[in-house]
C-alpha positions in Angstrom: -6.9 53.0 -60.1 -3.8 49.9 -60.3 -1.7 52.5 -58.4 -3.6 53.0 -56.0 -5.2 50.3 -55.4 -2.2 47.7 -54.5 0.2 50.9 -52.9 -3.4 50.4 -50.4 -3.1 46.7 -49.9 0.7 47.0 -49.5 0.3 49.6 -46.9 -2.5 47.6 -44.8 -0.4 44.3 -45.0 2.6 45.7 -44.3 1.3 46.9 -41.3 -0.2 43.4 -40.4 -3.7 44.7 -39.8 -5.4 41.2 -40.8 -4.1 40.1 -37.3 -5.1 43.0 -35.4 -8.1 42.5 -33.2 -10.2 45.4 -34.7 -9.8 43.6 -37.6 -10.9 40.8 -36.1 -13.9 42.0 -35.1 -15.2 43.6 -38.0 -15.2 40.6 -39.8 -17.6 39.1 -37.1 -20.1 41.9 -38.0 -21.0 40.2 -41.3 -21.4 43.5 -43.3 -19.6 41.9 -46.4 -19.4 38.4 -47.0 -19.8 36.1 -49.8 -22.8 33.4 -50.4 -24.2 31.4 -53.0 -24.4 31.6 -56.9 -26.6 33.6 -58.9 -28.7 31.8 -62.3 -25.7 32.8 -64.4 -23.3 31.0 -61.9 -21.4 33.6 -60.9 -20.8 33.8 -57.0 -22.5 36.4 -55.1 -21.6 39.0 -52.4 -23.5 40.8 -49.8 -23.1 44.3 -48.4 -25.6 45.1 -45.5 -25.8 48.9 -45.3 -27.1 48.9 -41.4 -24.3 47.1 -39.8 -21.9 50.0 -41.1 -21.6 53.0 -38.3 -20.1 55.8 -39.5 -17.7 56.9 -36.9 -17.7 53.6 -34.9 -15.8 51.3 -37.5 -12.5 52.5 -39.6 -13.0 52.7 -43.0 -10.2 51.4 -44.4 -10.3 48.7 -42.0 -13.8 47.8 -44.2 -12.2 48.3 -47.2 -9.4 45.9 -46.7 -12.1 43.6 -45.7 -13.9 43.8 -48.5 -10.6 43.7 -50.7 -9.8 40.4 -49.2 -13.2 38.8 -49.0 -13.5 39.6 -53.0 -9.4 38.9 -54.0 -10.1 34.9 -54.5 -13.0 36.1 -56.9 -12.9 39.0 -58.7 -11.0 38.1 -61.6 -14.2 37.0 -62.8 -17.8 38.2 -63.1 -19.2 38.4 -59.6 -22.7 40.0 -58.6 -23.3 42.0 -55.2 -26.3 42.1 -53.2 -26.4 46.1 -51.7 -28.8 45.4 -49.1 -30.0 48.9 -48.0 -33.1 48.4 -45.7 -33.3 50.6 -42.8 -29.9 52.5 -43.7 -29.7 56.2 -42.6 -27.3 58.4 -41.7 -25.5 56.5 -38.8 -24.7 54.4 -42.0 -23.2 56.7 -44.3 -19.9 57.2 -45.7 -18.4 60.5 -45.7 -17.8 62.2 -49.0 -13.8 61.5 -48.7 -14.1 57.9 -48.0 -17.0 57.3 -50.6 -14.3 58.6 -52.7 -11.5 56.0 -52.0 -13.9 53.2 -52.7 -13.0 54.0 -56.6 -9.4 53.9 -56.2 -8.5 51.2 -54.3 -10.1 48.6 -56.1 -7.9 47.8 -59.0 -9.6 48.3 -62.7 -10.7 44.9 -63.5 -12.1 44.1 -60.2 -15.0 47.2 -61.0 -15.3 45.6 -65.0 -16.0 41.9 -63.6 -19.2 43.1 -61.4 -22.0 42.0 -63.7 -24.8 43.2 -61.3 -25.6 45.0 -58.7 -28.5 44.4 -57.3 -30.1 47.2 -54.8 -32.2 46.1 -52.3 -35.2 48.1 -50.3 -33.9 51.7 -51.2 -35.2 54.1 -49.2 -35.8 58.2 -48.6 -33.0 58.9 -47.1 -30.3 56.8 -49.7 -32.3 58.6 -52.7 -31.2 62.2 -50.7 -27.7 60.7 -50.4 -27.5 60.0 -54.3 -28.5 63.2 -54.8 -26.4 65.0 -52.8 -22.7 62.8 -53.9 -23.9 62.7 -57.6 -21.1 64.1 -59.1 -19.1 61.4 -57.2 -21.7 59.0 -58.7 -21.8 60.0 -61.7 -20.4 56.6 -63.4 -23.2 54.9 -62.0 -26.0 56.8 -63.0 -28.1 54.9 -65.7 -26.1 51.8 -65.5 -27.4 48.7 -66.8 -25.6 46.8 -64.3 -27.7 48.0 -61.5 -31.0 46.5 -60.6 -32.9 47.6 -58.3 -35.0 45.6 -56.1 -38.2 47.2 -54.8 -40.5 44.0 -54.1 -38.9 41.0 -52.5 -39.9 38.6 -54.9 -37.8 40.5 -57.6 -34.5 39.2 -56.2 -35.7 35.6 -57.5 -35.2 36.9 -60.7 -31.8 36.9 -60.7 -31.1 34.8 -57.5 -32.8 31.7 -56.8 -34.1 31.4 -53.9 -32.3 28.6 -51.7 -29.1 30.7 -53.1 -30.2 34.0 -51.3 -28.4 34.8 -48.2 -29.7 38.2 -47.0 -29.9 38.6 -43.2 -32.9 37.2 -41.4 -34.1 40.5 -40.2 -34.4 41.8 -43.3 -36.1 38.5 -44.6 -38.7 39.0 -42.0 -39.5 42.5 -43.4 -40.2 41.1 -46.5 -42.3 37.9 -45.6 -44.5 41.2 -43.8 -44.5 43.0 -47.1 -45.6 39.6 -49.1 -48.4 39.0 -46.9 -47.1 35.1 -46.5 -49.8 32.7 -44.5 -50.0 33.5 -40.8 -48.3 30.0 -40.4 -45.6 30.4 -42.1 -44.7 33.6 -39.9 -45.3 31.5 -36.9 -49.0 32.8 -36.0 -47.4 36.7 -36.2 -50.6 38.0 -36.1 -51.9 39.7 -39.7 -50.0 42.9 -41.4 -52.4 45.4 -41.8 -52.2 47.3 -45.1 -53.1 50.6 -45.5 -53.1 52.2 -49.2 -53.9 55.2 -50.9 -52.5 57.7 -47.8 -50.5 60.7 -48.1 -47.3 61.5 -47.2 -47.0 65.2 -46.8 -43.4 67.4 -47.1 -42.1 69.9 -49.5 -43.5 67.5 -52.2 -46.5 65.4 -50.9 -45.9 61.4 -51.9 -48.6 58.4 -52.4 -47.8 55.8 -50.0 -48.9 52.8 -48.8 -48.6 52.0 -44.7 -48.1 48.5 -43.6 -48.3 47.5 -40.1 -46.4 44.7 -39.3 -45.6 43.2 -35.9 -42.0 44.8 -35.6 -42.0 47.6 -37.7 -43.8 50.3 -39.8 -43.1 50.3 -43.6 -44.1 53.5 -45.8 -43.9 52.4 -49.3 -44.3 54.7 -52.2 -47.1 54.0 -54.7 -44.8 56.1 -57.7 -41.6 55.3 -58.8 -39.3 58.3 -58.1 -35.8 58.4 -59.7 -33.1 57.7 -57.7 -29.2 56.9 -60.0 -31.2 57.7 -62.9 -33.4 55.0 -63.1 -37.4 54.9 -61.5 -37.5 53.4 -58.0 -40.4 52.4 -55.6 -38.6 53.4 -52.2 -39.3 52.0 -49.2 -38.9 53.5 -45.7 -39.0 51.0 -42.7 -39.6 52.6 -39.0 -38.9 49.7 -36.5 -41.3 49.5 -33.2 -38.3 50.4 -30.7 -37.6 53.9 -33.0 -41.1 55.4 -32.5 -40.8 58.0 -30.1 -44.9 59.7 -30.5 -47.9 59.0 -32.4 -50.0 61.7 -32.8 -53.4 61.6 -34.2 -53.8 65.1 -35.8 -57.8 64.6 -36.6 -59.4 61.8 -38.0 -57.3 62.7 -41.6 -54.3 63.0 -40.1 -51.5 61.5 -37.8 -47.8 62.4 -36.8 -45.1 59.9 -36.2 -42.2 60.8 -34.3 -39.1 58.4 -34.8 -35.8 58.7 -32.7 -32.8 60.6 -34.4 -34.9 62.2 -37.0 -35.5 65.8 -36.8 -39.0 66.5 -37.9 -42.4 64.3 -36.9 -43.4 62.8 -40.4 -47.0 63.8 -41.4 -49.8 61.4 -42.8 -52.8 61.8 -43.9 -55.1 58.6 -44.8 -59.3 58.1 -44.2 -58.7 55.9 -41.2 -56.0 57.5 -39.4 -57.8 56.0 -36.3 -57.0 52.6 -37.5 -53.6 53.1 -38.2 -52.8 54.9 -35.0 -54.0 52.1 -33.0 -51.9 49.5 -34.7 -49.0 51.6 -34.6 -49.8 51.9 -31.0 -50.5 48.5 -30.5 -46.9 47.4 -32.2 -44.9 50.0 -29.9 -46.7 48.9 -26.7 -45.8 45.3 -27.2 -42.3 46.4 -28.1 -42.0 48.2 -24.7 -43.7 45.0 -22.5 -40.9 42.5 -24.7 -37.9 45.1 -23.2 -35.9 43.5 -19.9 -36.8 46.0 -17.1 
């Protein structure tokens, strides 16, 4: 890892890419940054999944960033935030670049994390594991990552004036905590639907919350995702529901852009949900410009 990871530094500031506007602009994107202290005082850093594009931003353009933002730090323990809600494949990293991650970084820089906390894991990340886990393989079990699959779990570890995740995904969880309609600025109620059915190759308990921007599946079982048991938890904003389709009165169909197959549900008031679903979607359409 040494080698390889200052020939890497040398090569990007040799070639004077911190003052390249590319650069420049990743850095406004806010997909890595550091904020606040955790309990055991050690500084904290955020990575926020969704703002990566695969294809749209270099890679090594990210890694130098993130090289730089953690150089004044990481000779000491430090703790990341991964903050995975709503990440898919648009947010991926390819097999090759997932790679570099582990030898650019020099040795101590990897010993000094003392946590890493993962934040609203989903279906999709738990396939991605699964597919890169021989790359991942270090990982797997680790005591050093946490997972976070409620949002008041993070206040664990992080108090809560320290926590700097981004505002939309804040808002997700103040839907998933049920917080008093005036603290959410009269957003009318989440409606909550439990003990439904998600059915695939392997049908899944779930619970279905409606909440004014988005659709959030939550499994009711731990499944294991890095070795270690994970509630996952899929979010399905307003603007990506393409069809709802109310099967019979057990069963529904949602439709959402850039996925391949209509995800099937089954639940005693499909009705219900179908309507709210509906009723989130429409007002997402009258809230759009012309």
């Amino acid at each position: 890892g040494a080698m390889g990871s200052s020939k890497f530094e040398e090569f990007m500031t040799r070639h004077q890419v911190h003052e390249k506007e590319e650069f420049k602009a990743l850095k406004t994107l806010s997909i890595f940054y550091q904020a606040g202290t955790s309990k055991a005082g050690n500084p904290i850093f955020y990575y926020v999944a969704r703002r990566f594009k695969t294809g749209q931003i270099n890679g090594d353009l990210l890694i130098y960033h993130v090289l730089l933002t953690l150089k004044p730090y990481y000779a000491k323990p430090y703790e990341i935030v991964v903050d995975l809600t709503h990440t898919g494949p648009s947010n991926r990293f390819k097999t090759d670049f997932l790679s570099k991650w582990f030898v650019v970084f020099p040795g101590f820089a990897y010993d000094n994390v003392s946590a890493v906390y993962i934040y609203n894991c989903n279906s999709w990340v738990r396939e991605y594991t699964k597919y890169h886990e021989r790359l991942l393989t270090g990982l797997k079990g680790s005591k050093r990552l946490v997972f976070i699959d409620c949002p008041g779990k993070l206040a664990e570890h992080i108090e809560h004036e320290q926590q700097k995740l981004p505002a939309a995904t804040l808002a997700l969880g103040h839907e998933q905590q049920k917080l008093p309609a005036a603290t959410l600025a009269l957003e009318e109620d989440l409606k909550v639907f439990h003990n439904a059915l998600k059915l695939a190759h392997k049908d899944t308990k779930v619970s279905i919350k409606v909440g004014s921007t988005a659709v959030q599946v939550t499994s009711a079982e731990r499944t294991k995702v890095l070795g270690q048991s994970v509630f996952l938890n899929d979010i399905y904003y307003a603007s990506e529901i393409e069809e709802i389709c109310l099967v019979d009165e057990n069963q529904f169909t949602l439709t959402i852009a850039n996925q391949g197959t209509p995800l099937t549900f089954m639940h005693q008031e499909c009705e219900a949900i179908v309507q709210s679903i509906i009723h989130i979607r429409t007002r997402w359409e009258l809230s759009q410009p012309d």
